[in-house]
N, C-alpha and C positions, 0 to 999 in steps of 0.2 A: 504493500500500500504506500510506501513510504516513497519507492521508485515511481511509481504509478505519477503521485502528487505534483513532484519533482518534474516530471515532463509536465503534466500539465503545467505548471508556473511556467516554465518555459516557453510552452505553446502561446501561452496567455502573456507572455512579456512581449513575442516578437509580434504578435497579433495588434495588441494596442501598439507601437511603433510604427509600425504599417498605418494605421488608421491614423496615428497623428501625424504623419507626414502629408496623408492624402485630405484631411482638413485643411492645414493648412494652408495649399495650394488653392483650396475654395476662398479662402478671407478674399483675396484681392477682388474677386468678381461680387462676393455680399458688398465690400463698401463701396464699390462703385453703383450696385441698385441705390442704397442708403445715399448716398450724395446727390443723385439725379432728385431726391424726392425733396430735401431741402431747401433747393434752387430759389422759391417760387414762395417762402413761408411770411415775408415783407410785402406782397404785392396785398391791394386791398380791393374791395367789390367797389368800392366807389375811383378807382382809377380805373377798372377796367371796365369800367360802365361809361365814364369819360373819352376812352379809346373810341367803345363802340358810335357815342356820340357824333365822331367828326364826320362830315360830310364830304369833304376831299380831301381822305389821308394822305400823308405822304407815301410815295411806291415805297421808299424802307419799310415803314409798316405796314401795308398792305400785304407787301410779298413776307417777310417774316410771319404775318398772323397764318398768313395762309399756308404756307409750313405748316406750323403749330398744329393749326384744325386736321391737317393731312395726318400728322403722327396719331391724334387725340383719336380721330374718327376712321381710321385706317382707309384715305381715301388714295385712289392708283393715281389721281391729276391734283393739281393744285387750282384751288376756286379763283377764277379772274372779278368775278363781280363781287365787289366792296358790300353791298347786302345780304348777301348768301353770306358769307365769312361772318357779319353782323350776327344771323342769324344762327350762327352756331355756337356765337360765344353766350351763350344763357348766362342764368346765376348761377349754376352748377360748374361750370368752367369750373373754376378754382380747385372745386370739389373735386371733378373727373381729374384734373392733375395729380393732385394728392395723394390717387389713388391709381394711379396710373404705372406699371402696366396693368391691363386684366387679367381675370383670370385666363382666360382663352388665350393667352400671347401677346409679345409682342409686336406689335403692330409694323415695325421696322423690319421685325425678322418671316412675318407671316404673310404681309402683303409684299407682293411679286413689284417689285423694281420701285418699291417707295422708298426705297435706303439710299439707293441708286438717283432718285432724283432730289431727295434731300443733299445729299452731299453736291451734285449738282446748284445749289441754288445759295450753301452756304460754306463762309471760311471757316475749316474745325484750327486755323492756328489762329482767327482774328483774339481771341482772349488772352493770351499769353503777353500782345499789347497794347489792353486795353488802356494803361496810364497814358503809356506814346498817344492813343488815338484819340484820348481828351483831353492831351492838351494841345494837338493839330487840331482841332476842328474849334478852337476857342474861337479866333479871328471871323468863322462862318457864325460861329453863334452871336456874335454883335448884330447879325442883317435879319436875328430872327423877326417876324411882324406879329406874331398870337402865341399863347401859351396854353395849355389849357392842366394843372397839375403834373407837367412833367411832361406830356404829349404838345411838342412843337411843331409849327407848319416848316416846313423845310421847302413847300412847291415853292416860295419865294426865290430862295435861291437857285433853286434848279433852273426857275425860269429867267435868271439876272441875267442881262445882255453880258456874252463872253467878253466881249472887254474891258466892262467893269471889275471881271472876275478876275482876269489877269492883270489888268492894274495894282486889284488887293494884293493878287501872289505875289509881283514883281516886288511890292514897296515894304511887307511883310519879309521876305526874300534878302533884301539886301537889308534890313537892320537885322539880320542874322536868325529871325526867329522863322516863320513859321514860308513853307516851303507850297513854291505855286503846282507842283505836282501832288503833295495832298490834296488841294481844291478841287483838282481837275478829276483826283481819282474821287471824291466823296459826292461831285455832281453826277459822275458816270454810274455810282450807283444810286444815287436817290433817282435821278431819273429813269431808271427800272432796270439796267444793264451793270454786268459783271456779280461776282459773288457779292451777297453780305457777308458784313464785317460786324463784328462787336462795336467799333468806334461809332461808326454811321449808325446803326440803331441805337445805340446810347445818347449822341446827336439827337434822332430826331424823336426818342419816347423814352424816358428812364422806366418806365412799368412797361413796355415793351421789347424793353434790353434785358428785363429779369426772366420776360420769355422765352427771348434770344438765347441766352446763358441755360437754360433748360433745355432747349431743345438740341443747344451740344454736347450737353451730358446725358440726353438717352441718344444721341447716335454714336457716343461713347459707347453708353454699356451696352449698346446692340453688334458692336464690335466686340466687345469683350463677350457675349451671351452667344454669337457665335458659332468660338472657339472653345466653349467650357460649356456649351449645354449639357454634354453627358455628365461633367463634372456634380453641377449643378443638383440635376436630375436625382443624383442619389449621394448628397452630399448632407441631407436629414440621415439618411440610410446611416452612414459612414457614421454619425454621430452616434447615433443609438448604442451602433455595435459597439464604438469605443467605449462608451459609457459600462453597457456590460460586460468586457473585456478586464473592465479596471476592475466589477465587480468580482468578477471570478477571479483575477487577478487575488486580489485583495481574501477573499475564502481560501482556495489555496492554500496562500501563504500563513493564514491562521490554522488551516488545519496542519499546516505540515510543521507550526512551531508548538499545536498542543498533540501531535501524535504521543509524543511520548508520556506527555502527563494523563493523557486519556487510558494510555494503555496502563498505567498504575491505578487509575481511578475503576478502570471495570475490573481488574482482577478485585480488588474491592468492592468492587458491585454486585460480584458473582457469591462470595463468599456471605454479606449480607442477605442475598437472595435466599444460599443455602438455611440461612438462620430462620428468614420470613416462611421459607418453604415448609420447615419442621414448626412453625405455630400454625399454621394457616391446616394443618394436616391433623392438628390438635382439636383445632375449634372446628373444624367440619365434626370428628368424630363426635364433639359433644353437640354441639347441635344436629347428631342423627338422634344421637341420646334424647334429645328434650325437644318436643316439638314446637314449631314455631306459636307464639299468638295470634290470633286470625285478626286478618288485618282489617282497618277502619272501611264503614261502608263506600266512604268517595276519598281517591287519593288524588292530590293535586299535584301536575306536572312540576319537572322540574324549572324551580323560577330564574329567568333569565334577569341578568344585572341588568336593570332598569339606568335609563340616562343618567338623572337624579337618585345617585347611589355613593359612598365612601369613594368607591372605587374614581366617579367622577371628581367629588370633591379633590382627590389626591392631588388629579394632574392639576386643575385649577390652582391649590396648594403650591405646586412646583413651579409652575410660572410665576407664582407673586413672591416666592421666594429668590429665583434667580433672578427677578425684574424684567420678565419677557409682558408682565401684564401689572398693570397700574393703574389702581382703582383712588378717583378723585377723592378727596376730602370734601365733608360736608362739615364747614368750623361753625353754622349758627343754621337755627332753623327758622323762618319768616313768619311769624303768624300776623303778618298783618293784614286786615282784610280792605276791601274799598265796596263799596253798598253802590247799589243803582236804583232810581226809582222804576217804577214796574216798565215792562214794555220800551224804554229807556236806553243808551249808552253814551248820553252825555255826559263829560267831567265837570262836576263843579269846582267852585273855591278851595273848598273843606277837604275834597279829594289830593288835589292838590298838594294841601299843607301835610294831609298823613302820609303821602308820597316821597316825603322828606326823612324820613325816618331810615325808608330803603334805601332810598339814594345814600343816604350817609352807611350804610350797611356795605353796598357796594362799592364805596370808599376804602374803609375801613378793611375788605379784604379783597387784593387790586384783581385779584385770575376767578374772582368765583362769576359764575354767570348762574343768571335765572330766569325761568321758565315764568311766565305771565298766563296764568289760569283762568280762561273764562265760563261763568255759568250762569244760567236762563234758569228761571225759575217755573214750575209746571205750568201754570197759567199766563204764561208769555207764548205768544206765537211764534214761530219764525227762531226757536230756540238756539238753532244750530248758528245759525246765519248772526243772532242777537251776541249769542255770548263771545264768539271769535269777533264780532265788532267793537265787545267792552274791553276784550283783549290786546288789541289792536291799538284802541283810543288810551290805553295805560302805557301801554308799551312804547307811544310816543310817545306820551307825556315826560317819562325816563328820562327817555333817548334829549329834550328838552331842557330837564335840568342838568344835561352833563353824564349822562352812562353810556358808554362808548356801544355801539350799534350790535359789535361781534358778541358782546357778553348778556344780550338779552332773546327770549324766543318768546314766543305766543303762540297759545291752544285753544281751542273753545269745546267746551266740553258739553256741549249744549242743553241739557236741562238737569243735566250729574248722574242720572239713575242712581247706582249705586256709590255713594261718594261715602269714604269712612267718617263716621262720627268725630272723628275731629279735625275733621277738613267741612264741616255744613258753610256749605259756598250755594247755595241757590240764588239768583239774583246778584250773584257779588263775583268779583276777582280777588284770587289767591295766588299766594307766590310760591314756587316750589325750589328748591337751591340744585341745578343740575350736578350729577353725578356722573364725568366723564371717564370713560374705560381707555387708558394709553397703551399702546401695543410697541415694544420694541422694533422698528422697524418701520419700512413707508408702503405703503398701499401704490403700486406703480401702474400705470396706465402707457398705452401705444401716444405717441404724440398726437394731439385734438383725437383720440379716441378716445370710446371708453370702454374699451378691451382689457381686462386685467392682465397683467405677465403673470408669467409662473412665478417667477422669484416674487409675487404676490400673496403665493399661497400659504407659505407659512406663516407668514403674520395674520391673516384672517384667521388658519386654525385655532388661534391662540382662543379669537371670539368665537370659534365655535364651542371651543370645550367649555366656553362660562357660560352659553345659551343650554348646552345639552346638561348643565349641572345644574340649570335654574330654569325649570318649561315655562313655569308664569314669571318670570323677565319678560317686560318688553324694552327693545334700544329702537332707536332712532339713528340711521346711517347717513350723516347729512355731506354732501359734496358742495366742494368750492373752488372755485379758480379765479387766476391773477385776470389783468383786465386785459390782456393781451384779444386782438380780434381775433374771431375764428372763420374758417369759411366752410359755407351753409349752413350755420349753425349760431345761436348766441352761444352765451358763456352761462347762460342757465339753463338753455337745453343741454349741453354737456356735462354740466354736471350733477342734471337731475341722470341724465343715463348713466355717467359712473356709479351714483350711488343705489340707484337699479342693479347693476351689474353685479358691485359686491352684494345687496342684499338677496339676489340670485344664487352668488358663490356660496353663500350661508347658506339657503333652504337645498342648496346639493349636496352640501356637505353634512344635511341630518338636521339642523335648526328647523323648528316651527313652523309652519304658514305664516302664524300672525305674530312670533315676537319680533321682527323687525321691520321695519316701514324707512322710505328711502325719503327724502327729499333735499332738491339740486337748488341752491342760493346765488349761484355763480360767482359774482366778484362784489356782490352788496356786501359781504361782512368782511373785510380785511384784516388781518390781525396787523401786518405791517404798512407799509407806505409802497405803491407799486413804483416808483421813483426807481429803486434799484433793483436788481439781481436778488441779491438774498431776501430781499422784501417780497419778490413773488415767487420765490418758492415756500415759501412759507406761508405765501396764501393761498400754494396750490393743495391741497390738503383735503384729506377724508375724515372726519368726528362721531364720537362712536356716544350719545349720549343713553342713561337709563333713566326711562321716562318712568319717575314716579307712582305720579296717578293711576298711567297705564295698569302696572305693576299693581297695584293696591285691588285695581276694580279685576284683573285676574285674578286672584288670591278669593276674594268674595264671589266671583263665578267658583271659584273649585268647591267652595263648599257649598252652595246651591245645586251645583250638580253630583258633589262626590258626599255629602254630609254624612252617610250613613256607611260607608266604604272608607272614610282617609284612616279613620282606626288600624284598619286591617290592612291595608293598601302602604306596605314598606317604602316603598317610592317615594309615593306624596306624601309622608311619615317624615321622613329623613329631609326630602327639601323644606317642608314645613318649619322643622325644629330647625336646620342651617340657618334659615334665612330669619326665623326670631333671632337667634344667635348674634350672626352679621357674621357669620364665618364660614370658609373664606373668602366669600364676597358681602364686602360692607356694606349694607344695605341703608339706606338711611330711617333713622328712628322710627317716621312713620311707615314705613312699609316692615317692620319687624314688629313694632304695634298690631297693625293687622294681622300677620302669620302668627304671632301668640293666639289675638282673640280668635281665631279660624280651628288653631287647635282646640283652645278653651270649648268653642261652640260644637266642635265635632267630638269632644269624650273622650280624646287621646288620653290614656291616662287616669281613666275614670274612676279606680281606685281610690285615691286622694282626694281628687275632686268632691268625692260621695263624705270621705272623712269630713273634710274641712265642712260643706254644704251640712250635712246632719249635726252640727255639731255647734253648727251657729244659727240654725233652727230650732231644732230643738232639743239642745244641750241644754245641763244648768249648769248656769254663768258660778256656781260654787265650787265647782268643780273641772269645769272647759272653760279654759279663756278664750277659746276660741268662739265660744255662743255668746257672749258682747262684740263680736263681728255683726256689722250689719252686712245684711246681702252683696251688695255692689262692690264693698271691701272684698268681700270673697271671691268674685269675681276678679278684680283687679292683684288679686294676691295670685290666682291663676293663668295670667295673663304675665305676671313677671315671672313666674313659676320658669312659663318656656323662654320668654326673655333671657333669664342666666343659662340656657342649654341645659336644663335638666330633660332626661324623658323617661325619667322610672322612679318610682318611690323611693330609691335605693339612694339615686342621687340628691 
């Protein structure tokens, strides 16, 4: 076995060699797709709505657009009429670039002789100089007559009597700067003859030159795609296998450094065996002796480790110990309330002045953010609609006296159904202090997509394991980006779809239907200044909040539905008691209030309960201190009971 191992490591050494040579030989053909797709990420829908505008473009851009459309739309001619070209730069242009090539191919390599007439119509070395070619054509650009964001009429000059035109060169010419054969060569092509060049389209459209500059890097990578399509073709292939090459790799060489301790540990195995063998040979014979007890009328399968179980608690445990998961602080908790009259969501005065209280709260602790609770009271109409409006009108109120925009939210919870008794908000807003989950780690996205990467996945597992150890959690997955434009898109649809996306990755990954809910802010809540770099990565960002309320009015469904079941129900047993606890996820005071009362009301522990209860009914008070308990004390002695994590008499 030992020989055996030993070739295999060896198989598996030259194997991965082989494979990392033949990746690496792919890199150059990946960055070059990667480069063609960046080209084009400064151009804006209002330049090139401005292009489509002009009425008689310059032949530089004419002929350049009509490229463009050729590559985009895989046409075999290039279009002569100025509205046909018009006609196909939509508002999705930007978009069809971005995403350009299809999936069906390239367009260069698929259509028959359109590589051939591209290269035909343009210089692939004009970039190399494009400084030379702006600062030759400076002299031309003094005679420009219209501008319109970057897109200049250039027919002027094409059409300047030729001997004004050598006049300039000559007199240019001899104070040593600017040369009468540039002129001559930049009329010959804006007039619609010879190759373009980067200069002359930069000349006569800078959002025209950015298209210029794209279309020479896909008739790059169509040269390079080629020569390396087979490469290409199975260069995922090539990865995989490497990947499992290193894995076996990696096996192997563990087995071939614990052969020898293994083979000490089963001689030891074998011997124990012999030991197990003569007991097990024992208790057969005596249990022929004795026969069994007949067993109970209904036996219950064996129970599978339910989500909410130690076992989940563990891993939860182990994240918040190595700090892969970080659970926010709640340092105070808000009881202040603001009243509305019926049917109502106007702020008065009074409102106002108690709104000062908070304000100074959210001073006083500069990172806490809070949630703005709105509720309609039963005989208000329009309840849903009512309370997210009182919601709303507080929240700017805040936002008025100085609470910076990112650290407040608003809900409306429209006439409360079940709201815990000590939260009675009908008719009023309440404040709830958010409890954010920080994950080691960044939630990464494809660029303006909202495609998760893989190197994404282990940082969401982290929230999965604390959704699968807590069923009634609910989080809120809120996405945001910097103010950067996008194209086809705002920056609230995008980041309403990232956070779609992740709360997707969740419910695949074994989370809930309903513990998370996704919603996209875009670049409304900034934490930094988009001014700089690090300011908008830092507003690019995914927030993982635990929505309170949510949370509470789950916990009071479970015992509406399970009331007669959590007793026996291990499961809902064990998160119950956690989450009175706050261990190890911290839950805040009032949602551990409820999971007590929830036990209390379901009999967990009914034992005790029944003590204390008979005993301050109808105990004498001579003998039970506990019968000068009034009822409600007793109740509330039950309720802190599960609070300290007790769940047996014992404790």
């Amino acid at each position: 076995c030992s020989e055996e191992t030993a070739h295999n490591v060896l198989l598996a050494k030259t194997k991965a060699a082989e494979l990392e040579q033949q990746v690496a030989g792919y890199e150059r053909a990946r960055q070059l797709l990667q480069k063609a797709q960046r080209d084009v990420q400064h151009i804006s829908k209002q330049q090139l709505e401005e292009v489509r505008n002009l009425t008689q473009p310059p032949p530089v851009v004419k002929r350049t657009l009509a490229c463009v459309v050729a590559v985009l739309y895989g046409h075999r001619e290039l279009l002569k009429d100025w509205k046909s070209i018009c006609k196909l730069m939509r508002k999705d242009m930007l978009k069809k670039i971005a995403e350009f090539p299809p999936r069906d191919g390239h367009s260069l390599l698929t259509v028959e002789g359109l590589e051939d007439l591209v290269r035909a119509e343009v210089d692939l070395t004009s970039v190399a100089v494009g400084k030379l070619a702006k600062t030759t054509t400076e002299p031309v650009r003094a005679r420009r007559t219209s501008s319109v964001d970057g897109c200049s009429t250039a027919a002027s000059v094409a059409s300047s009597p030729a001997s004004k035109v050598q006049g300039l060169g000559r007199s240019k010419t001899g104070a040593g700067g600017f040369a009468g054969a540039a002129v001559a060569s930049f009329l010959q092509t804006a007039a619609g003859a010879g190759k373009l060049t980067h200069a002359d389209v930069q000349h006569a459209s800078k959002p025209v030159a950015v298209l210029f500059r794209w279309l020479l890097s896909q008739v790059q990578v169509a040269g390079s795609l080629r020569s390396h399509v087979a490469d290409l073709a199975n260069m995922v292939l090539a990865e995989d296998q490497l990947a499992a090459a290193r894995i076996t790799l990696e096996e192997f060489e563990a087995a071939a450094c614990c052969a020898g301790a293994q083979a000490a540990a089963a001689a030891e195995k074998v011997a124990t065996a012999e030991a197990v063998l003569v007991d097990c040979e024992t208790a057969l014979a005596n249990y022929r002796a004795t026969p069994p007890p007949s067993p109970p009328r209904s036996l219950s399968p064996t129970p599978v480790v339910p989500a909410a179980s130690p076992e989940a608690d563990a891993i939860v445990q182990n994240a918040v110990d190595s700090g892969a998961i970080i659970f926010g602080d709640i340092p105070v908790s808000i009881r202040e309330r603001v009243t509305f009259s019926n049917g109502s969501s106007d702020i008065s005065s009074v409102v106002v002045s108690q709104l000062s209280g908070v304000v100074r709260l959210l001073q006083d602790h500069g990172n806490m953010k809070v949630c703005v609770e709105g509720f309609a009271g039963p005989d208000e109409s329009s309840g849903d609609r009512l309370s997210l409006d009182r919601a709303n009108k507080v929240m700017a109120e805040l936002r008025r006296q100085g609470v910076p925009a990112h650290r407040l939210r608003a809900a409306g919870f429209g006439s409360g159904g079940a709201v815990p008794e000590a939260k009675i908000a009908s008719g009023r807003v309440q404040f709830s202090v958010i409890q954010e989950i920080t994950v080691r780690g960044t939630v990464c996205f494809g660029a303006g997509s909202s495609s998760v990467t893989r190197d994404s996945n282990r940082v969401l597992d982290q929230i999965v394991s604390v959704l699968l150890a807590r069923p009634t959690m609910r989080v809120r997955v809120e996405g945001h980006t910097c103010n950067c434009p996008m194209w086809g898109m705002t920056n609230e649809e995008l980041s309403s779809d990232r956070a779609a996306a992740v709360v997707d990755y969740l419910r695949k990954a074994g989370a809930g239907t309903t513990q998370a809910i996704d919603v996209g802010f875009g670049d409304k809540l900034p934490l930094a200044s988009n001014n700089t770099r690090a300011g908008k990565d830092s507003n690019r960002r995914v927030e993982f909040h635990i929505l309170q309320t949510d949370t509470i009015l789950s916990l009071q469904q479970l015992l509406r539905s399970k009331r007669l079941h959590i007793a026996q129900d291990a499961s809902t047993r064990h998160e119950l008691l956690t989450a009175a606890t706050g261990h190890p996820v911290p839950f805040a005071l009032d949602v551990r209030w409820v999971a007590a009362g929830v036990l209390r009301a379901s009999g967990v522990d009914w034992h005790i309960q029944r003590l204390f209860w008979l005993a301050s009914v109808k105990g004498d008070p001579r003998t039970t201190p506990a019968a000068n308990l009034q009822p409600d004390v007793v109740q509330r002695i039950f309720v802190f009971f599960f609070l300290l994590g007790c769940a047996s008499v014992a404790q």
